[in-house]
C-alpha positions in Angstrom: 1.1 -6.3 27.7 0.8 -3.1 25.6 -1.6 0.0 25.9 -1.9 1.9 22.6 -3.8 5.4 22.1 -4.9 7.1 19.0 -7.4 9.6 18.7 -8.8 8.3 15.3 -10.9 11.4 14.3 -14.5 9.4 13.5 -14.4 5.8 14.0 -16.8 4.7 11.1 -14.5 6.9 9.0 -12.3 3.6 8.5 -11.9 2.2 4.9 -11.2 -1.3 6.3 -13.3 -3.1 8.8 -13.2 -2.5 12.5 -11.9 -5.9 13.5 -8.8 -5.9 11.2 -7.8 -2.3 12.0 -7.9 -3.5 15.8 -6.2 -6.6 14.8 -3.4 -4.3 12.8 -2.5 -2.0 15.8 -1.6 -5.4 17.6 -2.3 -3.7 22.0 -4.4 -5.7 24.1 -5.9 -2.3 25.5 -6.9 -0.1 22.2 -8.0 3.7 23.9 -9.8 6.2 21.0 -10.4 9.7 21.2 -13.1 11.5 19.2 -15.4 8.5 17.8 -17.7 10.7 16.6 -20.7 8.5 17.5 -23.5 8.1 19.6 -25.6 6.1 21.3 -28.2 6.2 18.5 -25.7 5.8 15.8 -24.0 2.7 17.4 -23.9 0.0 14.9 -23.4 -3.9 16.0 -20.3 -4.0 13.3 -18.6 -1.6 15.7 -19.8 -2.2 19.5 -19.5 -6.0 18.8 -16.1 -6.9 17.9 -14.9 -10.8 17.8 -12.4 -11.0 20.3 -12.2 -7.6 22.0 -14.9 -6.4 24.4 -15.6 -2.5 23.8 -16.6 0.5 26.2 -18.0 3.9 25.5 -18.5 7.2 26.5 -21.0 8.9 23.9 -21.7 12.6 23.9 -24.8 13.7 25.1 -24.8 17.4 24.2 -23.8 16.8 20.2 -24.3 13.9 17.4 -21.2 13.3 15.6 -18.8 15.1 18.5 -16.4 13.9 20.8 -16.6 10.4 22.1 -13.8 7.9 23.7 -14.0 3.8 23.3 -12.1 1.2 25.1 -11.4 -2.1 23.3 -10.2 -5.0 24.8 -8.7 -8.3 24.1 -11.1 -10.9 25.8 -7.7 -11.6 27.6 -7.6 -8.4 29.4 -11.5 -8.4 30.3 -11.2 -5.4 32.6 -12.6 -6.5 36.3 -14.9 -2.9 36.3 -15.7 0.0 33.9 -16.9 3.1 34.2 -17.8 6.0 31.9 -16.7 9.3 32.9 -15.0 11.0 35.7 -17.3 12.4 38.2 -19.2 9.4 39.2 -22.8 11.3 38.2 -22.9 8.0 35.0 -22.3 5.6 37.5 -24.6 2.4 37.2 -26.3 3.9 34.0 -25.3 1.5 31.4 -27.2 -1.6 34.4 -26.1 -3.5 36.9 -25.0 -7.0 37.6 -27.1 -10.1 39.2 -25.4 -9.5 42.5 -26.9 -6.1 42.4 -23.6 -3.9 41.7 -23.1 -1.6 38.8 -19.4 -2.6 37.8 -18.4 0.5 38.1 -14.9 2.1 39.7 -15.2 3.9 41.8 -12.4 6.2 44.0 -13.8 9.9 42.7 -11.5 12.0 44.7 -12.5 14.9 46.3 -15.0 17.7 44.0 -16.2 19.6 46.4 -14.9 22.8 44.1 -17.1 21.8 41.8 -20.9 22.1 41.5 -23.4 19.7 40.1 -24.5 21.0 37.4 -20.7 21.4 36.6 -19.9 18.0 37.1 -22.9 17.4 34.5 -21.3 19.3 32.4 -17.9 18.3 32.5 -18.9 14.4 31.8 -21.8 15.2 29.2 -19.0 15.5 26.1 -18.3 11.7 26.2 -14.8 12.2 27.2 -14.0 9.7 29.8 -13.7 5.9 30.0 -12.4 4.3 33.1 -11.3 0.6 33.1 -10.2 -0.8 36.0 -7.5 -4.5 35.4 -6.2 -7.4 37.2 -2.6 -7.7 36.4 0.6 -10.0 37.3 4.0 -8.9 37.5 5.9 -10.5 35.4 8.4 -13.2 37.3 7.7 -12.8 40.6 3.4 -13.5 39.8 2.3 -10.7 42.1 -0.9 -9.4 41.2 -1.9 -5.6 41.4 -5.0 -3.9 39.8 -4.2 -1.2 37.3 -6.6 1.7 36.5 -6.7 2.8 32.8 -8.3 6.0 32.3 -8.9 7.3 28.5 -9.3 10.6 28.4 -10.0 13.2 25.4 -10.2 16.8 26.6 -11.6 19.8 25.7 -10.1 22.2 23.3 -9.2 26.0 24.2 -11.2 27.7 21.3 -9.3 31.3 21.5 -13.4 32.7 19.7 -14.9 31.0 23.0 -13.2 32.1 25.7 -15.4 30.0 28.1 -13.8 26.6 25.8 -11.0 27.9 27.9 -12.4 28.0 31.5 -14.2 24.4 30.5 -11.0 22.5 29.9 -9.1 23.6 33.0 -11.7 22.4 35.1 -11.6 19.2 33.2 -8.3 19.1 34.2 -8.6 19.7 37.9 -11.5 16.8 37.5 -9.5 14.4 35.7 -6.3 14.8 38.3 -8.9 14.8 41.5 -9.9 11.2 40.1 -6.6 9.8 39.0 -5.2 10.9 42.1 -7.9 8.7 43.8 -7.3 5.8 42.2 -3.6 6.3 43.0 -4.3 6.6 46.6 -6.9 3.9 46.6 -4.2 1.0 45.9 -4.7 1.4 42.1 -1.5 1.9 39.5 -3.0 4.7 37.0 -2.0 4.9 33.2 -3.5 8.1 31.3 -3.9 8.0 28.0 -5.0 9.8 25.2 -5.0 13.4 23.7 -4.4 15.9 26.2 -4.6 18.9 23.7 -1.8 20.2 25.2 1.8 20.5 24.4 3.6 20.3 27.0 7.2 21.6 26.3 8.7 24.0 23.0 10.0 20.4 21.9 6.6 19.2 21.5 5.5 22.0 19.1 6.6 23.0 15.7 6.8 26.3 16.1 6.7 27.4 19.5 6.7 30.6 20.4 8.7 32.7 23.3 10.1 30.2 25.7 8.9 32.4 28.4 5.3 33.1 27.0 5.3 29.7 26.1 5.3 27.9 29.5 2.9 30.7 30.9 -0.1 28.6 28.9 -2.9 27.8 31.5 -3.0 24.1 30.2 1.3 23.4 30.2 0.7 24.9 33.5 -1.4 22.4 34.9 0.5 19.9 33.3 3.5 21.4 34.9 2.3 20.5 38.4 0.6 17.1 37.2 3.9 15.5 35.9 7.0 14.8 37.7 10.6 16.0 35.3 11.2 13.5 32.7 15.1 14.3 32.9 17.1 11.6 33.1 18.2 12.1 36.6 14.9 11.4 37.5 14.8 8.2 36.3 16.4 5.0 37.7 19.4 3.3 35.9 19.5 1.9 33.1 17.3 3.2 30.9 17.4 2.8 27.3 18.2 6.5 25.1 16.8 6.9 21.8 20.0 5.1 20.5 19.0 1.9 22.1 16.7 -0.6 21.5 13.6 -0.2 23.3 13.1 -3.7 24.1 14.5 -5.2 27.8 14.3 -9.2 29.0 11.8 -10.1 31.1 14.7 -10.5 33.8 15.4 -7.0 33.8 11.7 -6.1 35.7 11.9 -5.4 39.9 10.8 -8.8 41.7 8.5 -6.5 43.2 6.0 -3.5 42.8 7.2 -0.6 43.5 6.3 1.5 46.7 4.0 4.5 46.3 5.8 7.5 45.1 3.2 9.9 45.7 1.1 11.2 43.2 2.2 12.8 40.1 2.8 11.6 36.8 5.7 10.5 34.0 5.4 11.9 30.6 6.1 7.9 29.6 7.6 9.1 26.0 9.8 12.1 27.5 11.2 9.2 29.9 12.5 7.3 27.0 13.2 10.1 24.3 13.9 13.0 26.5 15.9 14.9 23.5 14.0 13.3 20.6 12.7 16.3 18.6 10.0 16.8 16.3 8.3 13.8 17.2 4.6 14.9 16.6 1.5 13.2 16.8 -0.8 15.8 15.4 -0.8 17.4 12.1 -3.2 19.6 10.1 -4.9 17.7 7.5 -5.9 20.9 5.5 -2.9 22.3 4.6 -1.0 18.9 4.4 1.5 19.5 7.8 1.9 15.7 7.9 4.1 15.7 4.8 6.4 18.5 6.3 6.5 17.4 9.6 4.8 20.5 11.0 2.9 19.3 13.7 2.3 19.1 18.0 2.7 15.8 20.1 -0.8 16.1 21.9 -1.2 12.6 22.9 -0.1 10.8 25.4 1.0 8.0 27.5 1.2 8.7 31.9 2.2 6.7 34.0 2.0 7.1 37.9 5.0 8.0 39.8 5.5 3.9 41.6 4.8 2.6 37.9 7.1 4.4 36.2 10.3 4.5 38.7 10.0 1.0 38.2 11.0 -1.3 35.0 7.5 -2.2 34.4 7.2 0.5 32.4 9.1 -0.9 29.4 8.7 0.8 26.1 6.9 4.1 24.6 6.9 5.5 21.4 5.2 6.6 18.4 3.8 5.6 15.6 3.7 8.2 12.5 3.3 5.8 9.7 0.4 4.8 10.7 -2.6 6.8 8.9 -6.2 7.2 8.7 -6.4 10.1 10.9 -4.9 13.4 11.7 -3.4 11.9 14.4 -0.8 9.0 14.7 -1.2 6.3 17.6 0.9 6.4 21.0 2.3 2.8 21.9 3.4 1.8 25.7 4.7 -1.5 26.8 4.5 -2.9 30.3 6.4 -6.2 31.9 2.8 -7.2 32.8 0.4 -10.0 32.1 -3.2 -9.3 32.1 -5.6 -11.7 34.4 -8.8 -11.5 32.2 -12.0 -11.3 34.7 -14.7 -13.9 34.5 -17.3 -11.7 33.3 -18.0 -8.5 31.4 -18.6 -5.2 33.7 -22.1 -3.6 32.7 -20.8 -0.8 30.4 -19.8 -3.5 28.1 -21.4 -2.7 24.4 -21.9 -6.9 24.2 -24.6 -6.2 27.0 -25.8 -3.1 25.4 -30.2 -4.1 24.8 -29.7 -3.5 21.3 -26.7 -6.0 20.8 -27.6 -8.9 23.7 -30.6 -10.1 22.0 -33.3 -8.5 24.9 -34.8 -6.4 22.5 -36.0 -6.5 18.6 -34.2 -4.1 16.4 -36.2 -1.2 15.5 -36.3 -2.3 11.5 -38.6 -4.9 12.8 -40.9 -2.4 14.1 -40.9 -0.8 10.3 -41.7 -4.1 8.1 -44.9 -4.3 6.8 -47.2 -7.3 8.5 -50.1 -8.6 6.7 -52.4 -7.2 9.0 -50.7 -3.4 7.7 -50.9 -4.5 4.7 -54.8 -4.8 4.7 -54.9 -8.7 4.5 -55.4 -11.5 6.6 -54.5 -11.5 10.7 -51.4 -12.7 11.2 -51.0 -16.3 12.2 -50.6 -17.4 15.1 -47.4 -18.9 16.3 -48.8 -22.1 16.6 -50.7 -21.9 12.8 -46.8 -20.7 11.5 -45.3 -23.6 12.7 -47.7 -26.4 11.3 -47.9 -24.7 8.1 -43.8 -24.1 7.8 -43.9 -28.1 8.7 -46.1 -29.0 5.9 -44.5 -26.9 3.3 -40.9 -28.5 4.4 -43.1 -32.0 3.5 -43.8 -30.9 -0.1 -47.4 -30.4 1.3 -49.5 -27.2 1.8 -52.4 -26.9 4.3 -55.7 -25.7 3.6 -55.2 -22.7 5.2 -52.0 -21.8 3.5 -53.3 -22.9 0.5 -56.5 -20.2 1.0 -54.5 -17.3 2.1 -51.7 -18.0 -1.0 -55.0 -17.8 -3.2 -56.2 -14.8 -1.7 -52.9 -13.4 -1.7 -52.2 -13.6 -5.5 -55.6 -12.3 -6.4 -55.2 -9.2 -3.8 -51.8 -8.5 -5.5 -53.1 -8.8 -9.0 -56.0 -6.4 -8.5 -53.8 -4.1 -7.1 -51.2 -4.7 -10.0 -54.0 -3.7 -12.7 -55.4 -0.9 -10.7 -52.0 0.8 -10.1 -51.2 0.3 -14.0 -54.4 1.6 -15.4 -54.0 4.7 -12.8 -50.2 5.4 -13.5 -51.4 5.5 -17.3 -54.5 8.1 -16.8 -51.6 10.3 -14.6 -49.0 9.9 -17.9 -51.9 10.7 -20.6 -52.3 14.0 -18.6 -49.0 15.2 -18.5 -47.9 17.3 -21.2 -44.4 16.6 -23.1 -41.9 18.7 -21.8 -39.0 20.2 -24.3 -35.2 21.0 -23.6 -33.8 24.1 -21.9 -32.2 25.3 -25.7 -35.5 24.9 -27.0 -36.7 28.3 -25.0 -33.2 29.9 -26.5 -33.2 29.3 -30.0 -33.5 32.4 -32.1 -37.2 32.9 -33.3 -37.0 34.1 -36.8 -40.0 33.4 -39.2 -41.0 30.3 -39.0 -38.3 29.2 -36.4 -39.6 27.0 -34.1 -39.8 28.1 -29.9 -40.3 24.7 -29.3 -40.4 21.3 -30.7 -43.7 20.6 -30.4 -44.6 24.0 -32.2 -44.7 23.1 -35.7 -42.9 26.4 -38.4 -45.3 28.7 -39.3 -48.1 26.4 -37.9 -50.5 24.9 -34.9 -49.4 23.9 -32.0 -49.1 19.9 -32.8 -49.6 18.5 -29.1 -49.5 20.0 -25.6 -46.7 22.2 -24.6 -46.2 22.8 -20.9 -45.8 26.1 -19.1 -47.9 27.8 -22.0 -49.4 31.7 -21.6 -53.2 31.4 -21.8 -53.7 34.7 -24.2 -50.7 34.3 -26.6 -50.3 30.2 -26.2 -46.8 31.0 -26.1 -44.6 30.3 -22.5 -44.1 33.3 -21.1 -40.5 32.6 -20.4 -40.0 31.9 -23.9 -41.6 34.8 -25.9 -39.3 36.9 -23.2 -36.2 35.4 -24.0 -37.3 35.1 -28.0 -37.8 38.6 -27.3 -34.5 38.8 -26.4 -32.6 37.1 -29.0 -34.6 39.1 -31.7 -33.8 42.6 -30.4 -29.9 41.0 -30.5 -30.5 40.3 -34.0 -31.4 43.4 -35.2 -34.8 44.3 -33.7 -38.2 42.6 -33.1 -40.0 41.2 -36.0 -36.7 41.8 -38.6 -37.4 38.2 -40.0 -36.6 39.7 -44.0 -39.8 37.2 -44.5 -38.2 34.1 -44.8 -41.7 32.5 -44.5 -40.7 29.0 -44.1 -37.1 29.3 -44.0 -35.5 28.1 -41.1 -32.6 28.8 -39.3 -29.8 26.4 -38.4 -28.3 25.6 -34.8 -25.6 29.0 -35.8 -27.9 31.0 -37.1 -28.0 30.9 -41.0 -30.7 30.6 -43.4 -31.8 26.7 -44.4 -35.0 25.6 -47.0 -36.1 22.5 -45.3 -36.7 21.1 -49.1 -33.5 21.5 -50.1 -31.0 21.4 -47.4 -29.5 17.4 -46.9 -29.0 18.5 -43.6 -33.0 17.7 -42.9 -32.2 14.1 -44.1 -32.3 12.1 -41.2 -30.1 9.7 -42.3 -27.6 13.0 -42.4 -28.9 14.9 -39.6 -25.9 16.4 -37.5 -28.1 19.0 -35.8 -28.3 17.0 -32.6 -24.5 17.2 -31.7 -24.7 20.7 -32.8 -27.0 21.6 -30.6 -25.2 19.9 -27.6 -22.1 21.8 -28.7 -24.3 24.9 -28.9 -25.6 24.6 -25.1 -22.1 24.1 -23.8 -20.7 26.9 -25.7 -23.6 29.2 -24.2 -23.1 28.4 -20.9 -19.6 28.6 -20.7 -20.1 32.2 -22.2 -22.3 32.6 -19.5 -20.7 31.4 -16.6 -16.7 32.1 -17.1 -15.8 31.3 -14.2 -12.9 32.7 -12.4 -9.3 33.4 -14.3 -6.6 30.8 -14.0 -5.1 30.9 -10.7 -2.0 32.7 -10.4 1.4 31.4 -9.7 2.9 31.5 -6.1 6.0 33.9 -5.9 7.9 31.1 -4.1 7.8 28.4 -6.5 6.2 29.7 -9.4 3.2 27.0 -9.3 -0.8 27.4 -9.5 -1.8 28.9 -6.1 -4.9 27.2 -4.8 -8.2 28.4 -4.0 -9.5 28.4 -0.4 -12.3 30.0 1.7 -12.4 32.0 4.4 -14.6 29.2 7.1 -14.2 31.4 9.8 -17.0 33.4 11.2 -16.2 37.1 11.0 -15.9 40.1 8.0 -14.2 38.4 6.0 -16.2 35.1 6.2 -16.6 33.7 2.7 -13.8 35.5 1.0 -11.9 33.5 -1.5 -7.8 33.1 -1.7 -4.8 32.2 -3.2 -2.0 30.3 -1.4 0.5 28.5 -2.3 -0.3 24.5 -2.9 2.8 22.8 -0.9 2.5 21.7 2.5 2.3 23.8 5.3 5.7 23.4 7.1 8.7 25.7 8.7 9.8 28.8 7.4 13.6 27.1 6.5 11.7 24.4 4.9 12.4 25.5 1.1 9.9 22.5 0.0 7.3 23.9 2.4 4.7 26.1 1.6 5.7 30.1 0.7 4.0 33.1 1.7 2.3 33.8 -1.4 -1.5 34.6 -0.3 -3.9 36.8 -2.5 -7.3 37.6 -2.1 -9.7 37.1 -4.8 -10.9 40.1 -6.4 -14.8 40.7 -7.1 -15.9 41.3 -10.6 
């Protein structure tokens, strides 16, 4: 069997469908972190999946935040499932015929924490519990194994109480795994920990010393056992070897207890393998360099892992679509699929089983809404669907199809002859360049405006007094004074001018020929040129002083003084400062003009 993990950073952010990205990370257990969807925005495509059986957690605070799902093969139904990790969702999602809830169970022990807290702590839609029958493979002894998904909080270092929140996750989410432990239960965690735990798992890490003393490497400290390889039982495969082992290799048995802390299931296979991230910044393009943070994870309990159960773990970078990359675990274990679906299961969901109508049903028009005849009754629908299969209409259908048709062409008529009184009432309307021609004689301010006579039709936004636009004779005001002063027209009478300005006799100029007439293109020409006079723009971007290519242009997102700024950096990946392909330390603010 195999376990995979991948926080996938929005699940209906996928350019391919649901069903065949499942099918392409090949694990019978698929765990995602930050689905980014709620209960509301659930769609069938995505709780109903053919062949997998799915479980969610959905945020109750935000829309679009957070959010953990559980996917199944059918063949590894899971025997309960529970969302969260206090217990408070318990039996929300329904309960079974025999009267229980399916849910887990084995919460540990909270008493530091309040309710409210607890509330709190589960409201993000960060938890999914799924509880397994498995078989040992060789010896066919069966176990149960607890699979928790977990996506914690984030230390925000601009909300300090982000902070507080995630340790107390923490403590929540050892107090329950520790109780399943003790219950019986083996315990795989999963998922992105937002945490790294060691200077090997970061990029850049900073002072060795002031790098441990992090509150969450802390608590992972004390929730792991050492990873080292005298800690582990011989053999073991290195990062040399191949990570697959025969099926005779497994213990005949399970394991004893071995109390309960927790293997860092990747460390125990690639205890020296460096810069293996899982987490890269999208924004500045990390994932190219390799400047990333391994944040997600496979655990194992203590018994699980000192055994060879445990088989494989690793990760997978080339697999994209998010700013994270999945985390793969394989275990000597067959699943033993339970006989029926535990509550939380989307497939049981109202929405999805069939119980209830779809709310689009509740928005189509009947004919009752639509002013006509009562709807038939059932009985009426079927004896007139019968007759029209048999070529033959009913008297009834026949009178309301009548009815019908003369309803709709009534209303047909009227709706034309009222959308052409609306039309005849509205004026023509001309072009923005007709309000910024130059006025000169017997220049035109508008098309409708006839040179050096009546208005010819109806011209929109028009001054009562002057029957001029007000916006126009201000900006022909304008454009006069730039031409030499108001009224300076050397009477041209009924000269015009052309689109750049120069003197044209409309009875001798070709240019009024339509067959000729390039003033149109002109004119287009003449409205981009203004407004790229007008709006400039800002200066081609400088070059970085690393490279010597066109620094790009980012904004300042962050809240603070200099929120909104614009800079220059340099365009290449973010990455280490040896990298010479990486990004330089070119950065330059933009100056205001």
């Amino acid at each position: 069997m195999s376990v995979l993990t991948w926080n996938i950073n929005g699940i209906r952010a996928s350019r391919v469908s649901l069903k065949a990205l499942l099918d392409s990370l090949d694990a019978d257990v698929v765990c995602l972190q930050e689905t980014k969807v709620t209960r509301d925005l659930l769609d069938e495509p995505t709780a109903v999946v053919d062949g997998y059986n799915a479980y969610f957690s959905f945020s109750r605070v935000r829309s679009g935040y957070s959010g953990v799902a559980t996917y199944c093969r059918d063949v590894a139904t899971p025997l309960a499932a529970e969302e969260g990790l206090s217990g408070l969702l318990r039996g929300a999602s329904g309960r079974r015929d025999d009267g229980s809830d399916g849910s887990v169970g084995c919460y540990g022990d909270t008493s530091e924490f309040t309710v409210d807290e607890l509330q709190a702590l589960d409201a993000e839609g960060r938890a999914v519990v799924t509880q397994h029958r498995v078989r040992l493979a060789g010896s066919g002894e069966e176990r149960t194994l607890a699979i928790v998904n977990v996506y914690c909080p984030r230390a925000d270092p601009d909300r300090p109480h982000r902070g507080d929140f995630k340790l107390r996750f923490y403590r929540l989410l050892e107090a329950r795994c520790v109780a399943l432990r003790n219950s019986g239960s083996h315990v795989i965690v999963v998922g992105d920990l937002n945490t790294a735990h060691r200077p090997i798992d970061h990029c850049d890490p900073e002072d060795p010393e002031l790098f441990q003393e992090h509150p969450g490497r802390k608590w992972l400290d004390q929730f792991l056992c050492e990873s080292s390889p005298s800690a582990r039982p011989p053999p073991r495969p290195t990062d040399h070897d191949d990570d697959s082992r025969n099926s005779d290799d497994v213990s005949a048995s399970w394991p004893d207890a071995a109390g309960p802390r927790f293997v860092d299931a990747f460390r125990l296979f690639h205890p020296t393998r460096a810069d293996a991230f899982t987490c890269w910044c999208n924004v500045t393009g990390a994932r190219v360099t390799n400047y990333g943070t391994r944040i997600d994870y496979v655990l194992a309990d203590g018994a699980l892992a000192a055994s060879r159960v445990l088989s494989a773990c690793d990760i997978a970078p080339d697999v994209l679509g998010s700013d994270h990359c999945p985390v793969r675990a394989a275990l000597a274990l067959d699943f033993v699929p339970a006989p029926r679906r535990p509550p939380l299961c989307a497939h049981l969901m109202p929405e999805f089983a069939g119980r209830q109508r779809k709310l689009s049903a509740f928005l189509v028009k009947t004919p009752a809404d639509r002013g006509g005849e009562p709807e038939a009754r059932p009985s009426e629908r079927r004896v007139d669907r019968a007759a029209n299969v048999a070529g033959k209409a009913t008297p009834a259908a026949a009178a309301g199809k009548v009815k019908r048709a003369a309803r709709e062409s009534h209303g047909t008529k009227a709706k034309r002859a009222k959308g052409a009184d609306k039309a005849a009432d509205v004026p023509a309307r001309g072009t923005l360049l007709s309000f910024l021609k130059r006025p000169a004689g017997g220049a035109r301010l508008h098309p409708a405006i006839p040179a050096g006579g009546a208005c010819a039709g109806p011209v929109p936004c028009r001054d009562k007094d002057s029957g001029t636009s007000p916006e126009g004779a201000a900006m022909a005001a304008g454009w006069a004074e730039d031409a030499g002063g108001a009224g300076d027209t050397g009477g041209m009478g009924g000269v015009e001018l052309d689109s750049v300005g120069r003197a044209t006799d409309p009875a001798t100029d070709p240019a009024t020929d339509p067959a000729t007439d390039d003033r149109r293109p002109r004119q287009r020409n003449l409205g981009t040129d203004f407004w790229k006079s007008v709006l400039k723009g800002l200066p081609p971007a400088p070059p970085c002083r690393g490279h010597g290519e066109p620094c790009l242009l980012r904004t300042v997102k962050k809240p603070g003084q200099n929120f909104g700024r614009r800079f220059y950096v340099c365009p290449r990946p973010e990455g280490h400062a040896t990298n010479k392909e990486a990004r330089c330390n070119s950065f330059t603010w933009v100056t205001k003009r």
